[in-house]
Steps between C-alpha positions, in 0.01 A plus 500: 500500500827692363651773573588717209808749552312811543281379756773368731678855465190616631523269822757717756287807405123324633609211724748646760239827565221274539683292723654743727126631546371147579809479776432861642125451462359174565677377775453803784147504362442059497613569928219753503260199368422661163535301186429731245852623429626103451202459266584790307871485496510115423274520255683789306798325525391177342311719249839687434663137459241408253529809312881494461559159426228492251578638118274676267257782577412411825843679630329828379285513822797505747504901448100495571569317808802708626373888472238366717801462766537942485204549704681386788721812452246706620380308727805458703596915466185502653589243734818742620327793539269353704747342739647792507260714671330622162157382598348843417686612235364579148768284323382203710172570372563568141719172501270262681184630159842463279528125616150434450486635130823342409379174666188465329632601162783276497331236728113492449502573097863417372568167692160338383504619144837368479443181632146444291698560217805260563227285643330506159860457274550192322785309638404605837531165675880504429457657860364153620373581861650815548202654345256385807686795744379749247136469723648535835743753369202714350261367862799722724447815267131548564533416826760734586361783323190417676682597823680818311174630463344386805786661687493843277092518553578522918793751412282740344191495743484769697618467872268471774563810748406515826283771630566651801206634760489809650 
């Protein structure tokens, strides 16, 4: 592999983000026992790697892979509001259907289009193994939207009251 000049200008823009995340992320969550975060975060790290230090079209996807990274704005205004005392609020609602839109957009139909198609590009094995964490990469994203949904479903049933007797 080589790295042509404007992919390594592109390497303090992905690489320090996605490893600050992996930092703040994996390691609180690897003492709660749950995996997922080091799975995803390695994995788009070495997938970053391969993309930068590979030339030709294949650098192309790196945008396709970041915007997928926005969603998380939502997610964590959401995150504040909730912490702080919004549980009930209309924002907090509007937000948490935001995040779900915005995640399956970018997450659900961008991510796999994007990587069928670089999947599908000749010269694609310049990547050498870094294109195996596409599948675990893509594995996380259905199964977190899976619980984005699950969790949006029990939001929007209606609470059980209790009845009172005379």
């Amino acid at each position: 592999m080589h790295a042509e000049p404007a992919n390594i200008r592109l390497i303090p823009l992905c690489t320090p983000f996605n490893t600050n995340k992996t930092n703040k992320q994996t390691v609180p969550e690897l003492s709660k026992g749950k995996y997922e975060y080091l799975i995803h975060h390695g994995a788009s790290l070495g997938l970053y790697r391969g993309l930068l230090l590979t030339g030709g079209p294949i650098i192309r996807f790196i945008p396709h892979f970041m915007i997928c990274e926005s969603s998380n704005a939502i997610f964590n205004t959401a995150w504040f509001i909730r912490n702080g005392g919004g549980n009930d609020s209309a924002i907090l609602r509007f937000l948490e259907k935001m995040f779900a839109i915005v995640f399956f957009v970018l997450r659900i139909i961008n991510l796999p289009v994007s990587i069928y198609v670089m999947l599908n590009l000749p010269g694609v094995e310049v990547l050498g193994y870094y294109r195996y964490v596409l599948v675990p990469i893509m594995g996380l994203q259905y199964m977190w939207f899976y619980m984005i949904i699950k969790a949006l479903l029990k939001k929007m049933r209606p609470k059980k009251t209790e009845i009172k007797a005379d």
